[in-house]
C-alpha positions in Angstrom: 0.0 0.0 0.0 1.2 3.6 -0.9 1.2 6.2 2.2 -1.1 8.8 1.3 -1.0 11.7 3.6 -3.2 14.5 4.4 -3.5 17.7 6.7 -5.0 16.6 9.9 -8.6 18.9 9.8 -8.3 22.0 12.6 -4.6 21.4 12.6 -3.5 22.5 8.7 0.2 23.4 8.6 0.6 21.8 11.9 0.3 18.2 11.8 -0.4 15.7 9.0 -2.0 11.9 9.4 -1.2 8.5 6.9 -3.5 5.8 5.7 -1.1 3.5 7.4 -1.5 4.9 10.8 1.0 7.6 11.2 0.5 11.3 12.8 3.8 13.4 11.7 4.1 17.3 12.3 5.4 20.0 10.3 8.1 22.2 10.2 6.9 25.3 11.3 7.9 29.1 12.7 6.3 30.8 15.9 6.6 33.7 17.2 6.2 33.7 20.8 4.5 35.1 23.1 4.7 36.8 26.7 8.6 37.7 28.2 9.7 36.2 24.9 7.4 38.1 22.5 9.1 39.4 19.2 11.3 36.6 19.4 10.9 33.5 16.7 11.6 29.5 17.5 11.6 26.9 14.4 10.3 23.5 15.5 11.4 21.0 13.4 8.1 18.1 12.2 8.9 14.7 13.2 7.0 11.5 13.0 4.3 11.3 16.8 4.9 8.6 18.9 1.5 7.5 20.1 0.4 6.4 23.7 -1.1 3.7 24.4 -4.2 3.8 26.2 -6.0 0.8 27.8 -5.8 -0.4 24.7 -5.5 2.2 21.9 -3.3 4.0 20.5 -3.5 8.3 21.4 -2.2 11.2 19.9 -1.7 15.0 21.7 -2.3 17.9 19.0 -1.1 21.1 19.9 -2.5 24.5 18.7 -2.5 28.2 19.8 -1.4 27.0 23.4 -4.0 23.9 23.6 -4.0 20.6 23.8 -6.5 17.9 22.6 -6.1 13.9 22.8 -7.3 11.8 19.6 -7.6 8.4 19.5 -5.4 7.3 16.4 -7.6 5.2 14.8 -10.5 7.6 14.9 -8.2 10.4 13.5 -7.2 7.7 10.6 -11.2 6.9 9.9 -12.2 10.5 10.5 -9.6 11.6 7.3 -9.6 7.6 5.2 -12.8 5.8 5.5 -15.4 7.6 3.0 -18.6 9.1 5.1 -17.4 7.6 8.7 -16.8 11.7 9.6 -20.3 12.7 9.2 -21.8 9.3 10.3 -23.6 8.9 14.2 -20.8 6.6 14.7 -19.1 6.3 18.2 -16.3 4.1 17.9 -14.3 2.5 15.0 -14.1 -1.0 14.4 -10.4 -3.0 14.0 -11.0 -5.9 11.4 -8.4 -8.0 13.3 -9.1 -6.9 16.7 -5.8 -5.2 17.5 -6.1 -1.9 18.5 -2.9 -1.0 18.1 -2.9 -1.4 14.3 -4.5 1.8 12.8 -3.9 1.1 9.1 -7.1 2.1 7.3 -6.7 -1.5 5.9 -7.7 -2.2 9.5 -10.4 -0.1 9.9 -14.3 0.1 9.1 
């Protein structure tokens, strides 16, 4: 399977997620802000290491000084698997049970 990926929604320019299960973030420039204001820091992107979580895998997005926690295989559903976004769904199913494999193979 080819890796496909695309700008996490709420998070363009900050992070980006892979049909094979991957979160990575993006190089970026910030000014900050307070005591340090004016000055710049470059944050290099890397590839997210995700935290397990009874169970499943997690991801932390950061954004304008907050913090949200996605589960990884929703976040792979939510941006691969055609209408599960803006379906009543509550959870997402793993076709071989292991949680910890978020490939959108995987998923349904």
């Amino acid at each position: 399977m080819k890796e496909i990926w695309k700008s996490v929604e709420g998070y363009e320019g900050y992070y980006e997620v892979s049909n094979t299960g991957k979160v990575r973030s993006l190089d970026r420039t910030v000014e900050l802000q307070g005591k340090r204001k004016g000055q710049v820091r470059v944050y290099s992107g890397k590839e997210l290491k995700p935290l397990n979580s009874q169970g499943h895998l997690m991801v932390h997005l950061q954004k304008g000084g907050s913090r949200e926690s996605i589960g990884l295989g929703r976040l792979v559903a939510n941006h691969f698997l055609e209408g599960f976004k803006d379906s009543d769904r509550t959870y997402v199913k793993y076709k071989d049970g292991d949680c910890t494999n978020c490939s959108i193979e995987n998923l349904e």
